[in-house]
KEKE-3310 file (N, C-alpha, C; in steps of 0.2 Angstrom, whole numbers, plus 5000, padded with zeros to 4 digits):
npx = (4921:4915:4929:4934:4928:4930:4943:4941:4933:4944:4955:4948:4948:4961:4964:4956:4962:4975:4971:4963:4978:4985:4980:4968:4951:4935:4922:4907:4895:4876:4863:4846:4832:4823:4825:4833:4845:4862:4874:4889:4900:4904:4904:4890:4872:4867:4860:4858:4863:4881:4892:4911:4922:4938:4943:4953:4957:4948:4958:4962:4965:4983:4984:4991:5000:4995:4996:5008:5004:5003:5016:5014:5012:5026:5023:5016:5029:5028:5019:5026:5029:5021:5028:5018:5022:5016:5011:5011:4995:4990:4989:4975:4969:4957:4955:4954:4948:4951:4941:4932:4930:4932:4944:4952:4969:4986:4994:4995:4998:4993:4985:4997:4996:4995:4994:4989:4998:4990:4978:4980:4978:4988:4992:4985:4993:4996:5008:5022:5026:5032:5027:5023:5022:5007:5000:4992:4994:4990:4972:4965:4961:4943:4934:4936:4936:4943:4954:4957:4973:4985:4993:5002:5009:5022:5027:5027:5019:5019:5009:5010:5016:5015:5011:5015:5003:4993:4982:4966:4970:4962:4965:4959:4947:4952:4941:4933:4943:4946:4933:4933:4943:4938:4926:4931:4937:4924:4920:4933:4928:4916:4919:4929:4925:4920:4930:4944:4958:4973:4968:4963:4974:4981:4970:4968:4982:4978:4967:4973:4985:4973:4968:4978:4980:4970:4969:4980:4978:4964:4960:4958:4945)
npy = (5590:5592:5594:5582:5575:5581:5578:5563:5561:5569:5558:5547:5551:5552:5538:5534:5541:5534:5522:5524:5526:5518:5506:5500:5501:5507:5501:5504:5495:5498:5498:5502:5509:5502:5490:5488:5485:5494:5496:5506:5516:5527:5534:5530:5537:5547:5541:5527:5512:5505:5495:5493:5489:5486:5487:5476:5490:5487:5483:5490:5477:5477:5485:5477:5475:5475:5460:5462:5461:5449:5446:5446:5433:5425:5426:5413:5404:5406:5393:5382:5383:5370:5365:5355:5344:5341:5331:5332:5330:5313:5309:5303:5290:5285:5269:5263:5247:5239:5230:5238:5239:5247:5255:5261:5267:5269:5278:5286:5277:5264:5247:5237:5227:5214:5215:5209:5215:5218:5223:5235:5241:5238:5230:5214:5199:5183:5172:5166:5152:5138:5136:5148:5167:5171:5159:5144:5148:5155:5160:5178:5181:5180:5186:5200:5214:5221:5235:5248:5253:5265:5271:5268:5254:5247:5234:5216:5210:5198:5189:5184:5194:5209:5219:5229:5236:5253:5254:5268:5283:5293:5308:5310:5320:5331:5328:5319:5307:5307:5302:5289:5284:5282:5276:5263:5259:5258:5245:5237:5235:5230:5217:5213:5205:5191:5188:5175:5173:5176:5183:5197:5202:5208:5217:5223:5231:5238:5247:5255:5261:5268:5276:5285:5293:5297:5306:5314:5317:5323:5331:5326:5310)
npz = (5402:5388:5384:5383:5376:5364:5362:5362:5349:5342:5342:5336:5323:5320:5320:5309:5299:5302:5299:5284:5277:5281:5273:5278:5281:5288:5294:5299:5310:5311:5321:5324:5333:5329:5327:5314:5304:5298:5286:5286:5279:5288:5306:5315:5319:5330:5345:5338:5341:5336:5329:5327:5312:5308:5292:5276:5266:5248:5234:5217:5203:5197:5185:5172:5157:5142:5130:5117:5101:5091:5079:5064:5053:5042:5023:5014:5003:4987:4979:4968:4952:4941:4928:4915:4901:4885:4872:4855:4849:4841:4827:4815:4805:4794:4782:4767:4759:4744:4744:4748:4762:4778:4789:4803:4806:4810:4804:4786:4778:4772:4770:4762:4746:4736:4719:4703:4688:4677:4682:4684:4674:4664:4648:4648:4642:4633:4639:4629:4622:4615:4603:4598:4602:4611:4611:4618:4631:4648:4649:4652:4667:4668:4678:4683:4673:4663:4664:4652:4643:4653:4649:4632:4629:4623:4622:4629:4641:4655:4662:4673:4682:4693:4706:4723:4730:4739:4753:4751:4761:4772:4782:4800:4804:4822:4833:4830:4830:4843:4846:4841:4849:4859:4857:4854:4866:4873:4867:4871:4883:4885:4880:4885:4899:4891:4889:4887:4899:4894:4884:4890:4898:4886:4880:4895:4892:4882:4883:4892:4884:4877:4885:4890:4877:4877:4887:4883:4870:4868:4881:4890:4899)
capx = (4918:4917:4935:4936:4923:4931:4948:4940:4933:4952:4958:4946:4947:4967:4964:4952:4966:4978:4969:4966:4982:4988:4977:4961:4944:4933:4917:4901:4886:4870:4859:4842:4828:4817:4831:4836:4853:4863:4881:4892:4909:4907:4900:4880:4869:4866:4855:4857:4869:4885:4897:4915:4926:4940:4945:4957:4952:4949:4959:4962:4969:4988:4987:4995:5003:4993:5002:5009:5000:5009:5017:5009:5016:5027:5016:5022:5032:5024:5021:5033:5024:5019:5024:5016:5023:5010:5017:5008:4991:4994:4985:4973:4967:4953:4959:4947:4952:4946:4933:4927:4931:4936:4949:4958:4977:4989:4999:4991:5001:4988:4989:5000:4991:4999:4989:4992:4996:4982:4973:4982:4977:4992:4989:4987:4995:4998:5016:5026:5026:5035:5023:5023:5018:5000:4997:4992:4995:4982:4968:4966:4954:4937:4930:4937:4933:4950:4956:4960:4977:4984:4997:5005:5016:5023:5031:5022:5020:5019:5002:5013:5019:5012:5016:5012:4999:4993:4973:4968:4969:4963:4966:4952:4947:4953:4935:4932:4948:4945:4927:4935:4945:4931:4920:4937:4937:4921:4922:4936:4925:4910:4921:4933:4920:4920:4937:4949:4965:4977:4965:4960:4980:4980:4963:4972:4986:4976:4965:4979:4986:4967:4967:4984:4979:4964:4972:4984:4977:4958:4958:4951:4944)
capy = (5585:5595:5593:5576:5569:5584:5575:5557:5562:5568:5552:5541:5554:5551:5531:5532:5542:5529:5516:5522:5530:5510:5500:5499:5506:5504:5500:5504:5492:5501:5497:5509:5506:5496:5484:5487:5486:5496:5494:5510:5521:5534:5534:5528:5544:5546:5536:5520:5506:5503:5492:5495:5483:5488:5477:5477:5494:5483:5488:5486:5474:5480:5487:5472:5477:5470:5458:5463:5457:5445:5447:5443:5425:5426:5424:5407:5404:5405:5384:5381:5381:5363:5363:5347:5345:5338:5327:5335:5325:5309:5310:5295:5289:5281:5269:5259:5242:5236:5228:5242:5238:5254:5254:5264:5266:5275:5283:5286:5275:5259:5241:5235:5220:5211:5214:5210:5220:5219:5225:5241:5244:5235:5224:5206:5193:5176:5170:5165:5144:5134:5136:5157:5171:5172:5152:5140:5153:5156:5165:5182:5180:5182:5186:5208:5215:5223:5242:5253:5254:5271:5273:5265:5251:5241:5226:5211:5211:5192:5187:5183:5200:5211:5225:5231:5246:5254:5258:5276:5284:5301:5310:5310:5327:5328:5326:5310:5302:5306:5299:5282:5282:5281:5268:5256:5258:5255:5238:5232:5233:5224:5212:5210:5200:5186:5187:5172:5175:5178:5188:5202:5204:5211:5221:5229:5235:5243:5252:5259:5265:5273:5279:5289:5294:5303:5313:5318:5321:5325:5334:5320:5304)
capz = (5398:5380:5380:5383:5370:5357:5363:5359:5342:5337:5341:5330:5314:5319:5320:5304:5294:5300:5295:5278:5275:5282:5267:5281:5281:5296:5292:5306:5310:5314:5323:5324:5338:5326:5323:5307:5304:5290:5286:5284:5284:5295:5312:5316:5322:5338:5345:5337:5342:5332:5330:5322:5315:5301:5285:5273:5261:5242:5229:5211:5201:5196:5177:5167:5151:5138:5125:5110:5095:5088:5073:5056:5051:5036:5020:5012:4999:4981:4975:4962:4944:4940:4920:4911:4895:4881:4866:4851:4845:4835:4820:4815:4798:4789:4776:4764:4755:4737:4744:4750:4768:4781:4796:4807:4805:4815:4799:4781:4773:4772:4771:4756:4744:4729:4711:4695:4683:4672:4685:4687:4667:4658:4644:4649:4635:4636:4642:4624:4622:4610:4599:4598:4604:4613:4609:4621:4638:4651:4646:4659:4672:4664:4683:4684:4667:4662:4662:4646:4645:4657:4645:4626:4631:4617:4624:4629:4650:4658:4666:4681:4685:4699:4709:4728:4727:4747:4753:4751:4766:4774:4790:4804:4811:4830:4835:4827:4832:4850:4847:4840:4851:4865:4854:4853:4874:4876:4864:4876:4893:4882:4879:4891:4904:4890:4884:4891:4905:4892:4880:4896:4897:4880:4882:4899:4889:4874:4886:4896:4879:4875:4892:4890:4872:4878:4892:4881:4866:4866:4886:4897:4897)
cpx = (4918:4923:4939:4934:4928:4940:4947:4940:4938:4956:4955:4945:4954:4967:4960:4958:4971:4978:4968:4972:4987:4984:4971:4955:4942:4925:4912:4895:4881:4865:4851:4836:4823:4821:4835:4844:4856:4870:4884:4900:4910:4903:4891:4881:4869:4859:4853:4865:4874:4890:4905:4920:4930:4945:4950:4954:4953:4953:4963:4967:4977:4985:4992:4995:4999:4996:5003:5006:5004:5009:5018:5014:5019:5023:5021:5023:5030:5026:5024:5026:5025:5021:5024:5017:5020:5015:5010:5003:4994:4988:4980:4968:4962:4955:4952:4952:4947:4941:4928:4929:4934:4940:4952:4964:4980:4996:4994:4995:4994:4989:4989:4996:4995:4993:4993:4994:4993:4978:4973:4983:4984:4991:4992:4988:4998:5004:5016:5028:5029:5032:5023:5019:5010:4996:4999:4994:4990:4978:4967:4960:4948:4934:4931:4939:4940:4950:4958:4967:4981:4989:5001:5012:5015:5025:5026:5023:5016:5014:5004:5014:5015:5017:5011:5008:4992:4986:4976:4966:4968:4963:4960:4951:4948:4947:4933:4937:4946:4936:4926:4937:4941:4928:4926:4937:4931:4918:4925:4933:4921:4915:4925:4930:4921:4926:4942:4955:4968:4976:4967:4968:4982:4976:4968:4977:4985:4971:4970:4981:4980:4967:4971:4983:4976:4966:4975:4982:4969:4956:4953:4950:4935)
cpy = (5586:5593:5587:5572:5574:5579:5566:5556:5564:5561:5549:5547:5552:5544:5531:5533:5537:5522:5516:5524:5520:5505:5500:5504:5503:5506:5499:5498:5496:5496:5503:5508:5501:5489:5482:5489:5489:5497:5505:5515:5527:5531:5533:5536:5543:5543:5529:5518:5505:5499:5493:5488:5487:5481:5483:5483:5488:5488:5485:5483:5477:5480:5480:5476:5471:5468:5459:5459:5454:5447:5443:5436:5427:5422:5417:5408:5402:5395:5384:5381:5373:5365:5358:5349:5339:5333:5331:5328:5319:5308:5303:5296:5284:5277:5263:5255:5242:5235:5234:5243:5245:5251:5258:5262:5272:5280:5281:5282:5266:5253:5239:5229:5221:5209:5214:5215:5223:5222:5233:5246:5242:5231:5216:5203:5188:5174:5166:5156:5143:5135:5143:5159:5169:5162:5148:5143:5152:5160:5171:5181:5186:5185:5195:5208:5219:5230:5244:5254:5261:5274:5270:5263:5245:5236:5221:5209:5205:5194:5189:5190:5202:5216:5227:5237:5245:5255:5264:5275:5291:5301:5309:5317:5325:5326:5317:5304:5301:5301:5291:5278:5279:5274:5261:5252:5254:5247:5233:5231:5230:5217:5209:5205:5193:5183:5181:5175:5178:5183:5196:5205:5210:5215:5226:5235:5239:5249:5256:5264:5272:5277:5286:5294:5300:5310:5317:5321:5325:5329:5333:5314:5304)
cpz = (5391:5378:5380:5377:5365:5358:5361:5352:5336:5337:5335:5325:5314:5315:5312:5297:5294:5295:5288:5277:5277:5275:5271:5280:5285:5296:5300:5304:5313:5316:5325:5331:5337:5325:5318:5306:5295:5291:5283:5284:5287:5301:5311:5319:5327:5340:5342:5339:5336:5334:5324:5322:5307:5298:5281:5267:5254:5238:5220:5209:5199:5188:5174:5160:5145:5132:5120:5105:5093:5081:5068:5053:5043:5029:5016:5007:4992:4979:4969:4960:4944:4930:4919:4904:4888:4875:4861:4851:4840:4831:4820:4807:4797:4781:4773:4760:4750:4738:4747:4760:4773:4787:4798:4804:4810:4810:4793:4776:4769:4770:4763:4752:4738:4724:4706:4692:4680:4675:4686:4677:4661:4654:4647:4641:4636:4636:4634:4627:4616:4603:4596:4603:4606:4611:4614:4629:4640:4648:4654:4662:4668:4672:4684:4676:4668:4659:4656:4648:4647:4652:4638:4628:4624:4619:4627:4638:4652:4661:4673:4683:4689:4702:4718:4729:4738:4747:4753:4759:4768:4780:4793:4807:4817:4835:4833:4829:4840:4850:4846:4845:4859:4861:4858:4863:4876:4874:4870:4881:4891:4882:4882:4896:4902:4887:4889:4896:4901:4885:4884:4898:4892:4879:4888:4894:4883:4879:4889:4891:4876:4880:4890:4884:4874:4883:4888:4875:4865:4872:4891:4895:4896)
residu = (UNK:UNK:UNK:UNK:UNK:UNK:UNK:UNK:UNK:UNK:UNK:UNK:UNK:UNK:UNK:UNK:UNK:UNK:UNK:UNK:UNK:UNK:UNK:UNK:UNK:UNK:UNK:UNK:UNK:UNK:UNK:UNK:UNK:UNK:UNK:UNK:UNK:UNK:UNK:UNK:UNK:UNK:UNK:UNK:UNK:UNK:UNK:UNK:UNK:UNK:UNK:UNK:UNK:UNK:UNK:UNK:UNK:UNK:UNK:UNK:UNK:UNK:UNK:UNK:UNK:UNK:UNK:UNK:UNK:UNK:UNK:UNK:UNK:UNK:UNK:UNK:UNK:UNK:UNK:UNK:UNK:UNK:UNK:UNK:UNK:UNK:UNK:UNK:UNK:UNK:UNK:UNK:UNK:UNK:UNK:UNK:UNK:UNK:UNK:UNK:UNK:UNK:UNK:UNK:UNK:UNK:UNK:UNK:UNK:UNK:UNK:UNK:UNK:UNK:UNK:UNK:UNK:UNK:UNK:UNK:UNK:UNK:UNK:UNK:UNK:UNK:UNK:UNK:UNK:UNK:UNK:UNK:UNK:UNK:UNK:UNK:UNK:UNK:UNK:UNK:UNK:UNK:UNK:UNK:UNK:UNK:UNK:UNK:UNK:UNK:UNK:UNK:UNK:UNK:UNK:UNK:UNK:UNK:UNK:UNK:UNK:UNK:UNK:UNK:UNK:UNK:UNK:UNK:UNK:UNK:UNK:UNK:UNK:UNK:UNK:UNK:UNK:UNK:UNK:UNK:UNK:UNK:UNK:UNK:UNK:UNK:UNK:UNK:UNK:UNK:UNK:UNK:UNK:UNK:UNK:UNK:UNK:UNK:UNK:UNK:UNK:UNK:UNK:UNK:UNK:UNK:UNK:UNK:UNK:UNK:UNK:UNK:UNK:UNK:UNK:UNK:UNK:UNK:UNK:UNK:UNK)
# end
């Protein structure tokens, strides 16, 4: 009888090894005399009820090869340089007329006017008549009181004469032109609202100029 059950017991350590050494394990139920059941991998004790039943042994996922990092995107290609090529400032002048009057100009030359010449300090004398020299001629305008002459001229120089002579004119600091240039803008949007169709035309076209002007010369609008 000993050598029966020791001849049982080599079988199932046989059947156990086969089973793992096959991928199986062979899992016991217990049972105890209170009822309590408890799960395990060897044989229940003696004295409690088992049941055996064998499963697949679990086993780990395969090692996957983890994926290479990708590599580093190339860096992109530096943006071209942008060069903006400027036109030098344009200069802007204040010019003042006889009467005193001032004006913007876009060059310092200023606006031309025809005066006499008596006015510019040459001797007036009355235009020569049938009669002589200085007899019976206009007399010089009583209304501008007459120059000393600027230099000794002997000859006798016709009322009529005249010569074209320019306003003075001086430069504007950069500061000031661009600040004209601003007032002159904001004139045109005052006035534009009440200006005719074919005024508002002309208005566009001067602001566009100030617009341009200012980017380009004073660094902004």
């Amino acid at each position: 009888m000993t050598r029966i059950l020791a001849i049982a017991l080599l079988l199932c350590a046989a059947f156990a090894a086969a089973a793992q050494s096959s991928g199986e394990v062979r899992i016991y139920r217990c049972t105890d005399a209170a009822g309590k059941q408890a799960l395990r991998d060897t044989p229940c004790p003696k004295g409690q009820s088992q049941q055996a039943r064998d499963m697949l042994r679990p086993k780990d996922a395969p090692a996957t090869a983890r994926p290479a990092a990708p590599a580093a995107a190339p860096a992109p290609p530096p943006a071209p340089t942008q060069v903006v090529y400027l036109a030098p400032p344009r200069a802007m002048y204040e010019c003042v007329t006889h009467e005193g009057r001032r004006y913007t100009s876009e060059n310092g030359d200023g606006n031309p006017r025809w005066v006499p010449l008596w006015t510019l300090g040459y001797p007036a004398v009355r235009p020569r008549t049938s009669l002589g020299s200085n007899i019976g001629g206009r007399e010089p305008r009583p209304d501008q009181p007459m120059r000393p002459p600027m230099r000794d001229i002997r000859w006798p120089v016709a009322t009529g004469g005249g010569s074209w002579i320019r306003d003075d004119c001086a430069m504007l600091p950069p500061a000031e032109a661009c600040a004209r240039l601003r007032d002159r803008r904001d004139e045109i949007r005052t006035r534009f609202f009440n200006a005719m169709p074919s005024e508002r035309d002309a208005l566009r076209v001067e602001e566009r100029g100030i617009n341009a002007r200012l980017d380009n010369d004073c660094g902004g609008r």
